[in-house]
C-alpha positions in Angstrom: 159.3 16.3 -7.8 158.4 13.8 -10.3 159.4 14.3 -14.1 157.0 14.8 -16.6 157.1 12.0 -18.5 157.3 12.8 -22.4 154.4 11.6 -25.3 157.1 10.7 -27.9 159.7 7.6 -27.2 162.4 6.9 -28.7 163.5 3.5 -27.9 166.3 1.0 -29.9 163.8 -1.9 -28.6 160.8 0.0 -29.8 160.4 0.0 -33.7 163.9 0.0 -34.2 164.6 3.5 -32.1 161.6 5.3 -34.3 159.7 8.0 -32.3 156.6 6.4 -31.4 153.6 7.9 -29.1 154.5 6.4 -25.6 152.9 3.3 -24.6 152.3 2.5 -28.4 154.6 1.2 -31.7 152.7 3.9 -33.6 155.2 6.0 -35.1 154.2 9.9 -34.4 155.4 10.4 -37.9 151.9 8.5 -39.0 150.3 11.5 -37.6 152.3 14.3 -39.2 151.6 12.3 -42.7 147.7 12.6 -42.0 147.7 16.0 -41.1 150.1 16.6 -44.3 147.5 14.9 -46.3 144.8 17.0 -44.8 143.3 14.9 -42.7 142.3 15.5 -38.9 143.2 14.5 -35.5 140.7 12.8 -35.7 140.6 10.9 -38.6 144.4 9.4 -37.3 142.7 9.0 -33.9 139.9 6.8 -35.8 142.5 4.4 -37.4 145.1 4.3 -34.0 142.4 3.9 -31.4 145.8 3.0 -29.1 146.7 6.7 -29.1 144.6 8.3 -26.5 143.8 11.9 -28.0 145.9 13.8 -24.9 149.3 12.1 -25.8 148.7 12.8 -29.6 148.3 16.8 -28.5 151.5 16.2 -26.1 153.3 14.9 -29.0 152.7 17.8 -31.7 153.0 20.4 -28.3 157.0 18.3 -27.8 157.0 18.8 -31.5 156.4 22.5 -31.9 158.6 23.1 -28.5 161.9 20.9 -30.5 161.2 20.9 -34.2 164.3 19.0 -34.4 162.4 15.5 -32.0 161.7 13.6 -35.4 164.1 12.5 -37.6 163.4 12.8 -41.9 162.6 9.7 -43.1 164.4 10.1 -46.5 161.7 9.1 -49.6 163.0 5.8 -51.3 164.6 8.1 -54.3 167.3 8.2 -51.3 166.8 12.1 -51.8 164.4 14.6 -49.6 162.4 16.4 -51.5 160.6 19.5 -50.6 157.1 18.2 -50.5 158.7 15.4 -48.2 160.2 17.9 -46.1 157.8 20.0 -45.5 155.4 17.0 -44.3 158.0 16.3 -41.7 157.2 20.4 -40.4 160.4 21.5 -42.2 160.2 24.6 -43.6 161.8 24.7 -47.4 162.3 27.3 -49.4 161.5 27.3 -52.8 162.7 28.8 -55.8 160.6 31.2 -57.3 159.1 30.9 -60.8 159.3 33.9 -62.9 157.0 33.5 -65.9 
């Protein structure tokens, strides 16, 4: 039985080892910025014609299934913030305000 081959590859010869859809150099985390942003699968789709729409849904399904498949990539303050975080799909909590 043949293995399913996965939509996300991470690869040290492949944009340094960044998680990129397979058969691309588009790193998946472009996609989790546009839907951050508000954008649509589509919209990404529109700019990265190289990532058919199945493997982009394959990604974000290997996403959902191991949260943990893409690294942070830390803001150039050299510190995470929340906002940065939570573009990544980490859920932060925040402190609440009590005016």
């Amino acid at each position: 039985m043949a293995s399913k081959q996965h939509a996300i590859v991470k690869d040290r010869d492949i944009q340094g080892g960044v998680p990129v859809f397979a058969g691309t150099r588009v790193p998946v985390v472009v996609l989790l910025d546009y839907l951050a942003a508000g954008q649509s699968l589509d919209d990404f789709l529109a700019q990265y014609p190289g990532v058919s729409r199945e493997v982009a849904a394959e990604a974000l399904e290997e996403i959902v299934s191991d949260p943990g498949s893409i690294p942070l990539r830390v803001p150039t303050s050299g510190q995470p913030t929340s906002d940065h975080l939570m573009t990544q799909g980490v859920r932060v909590a925040r402190p609440r305000s009590d005016n």
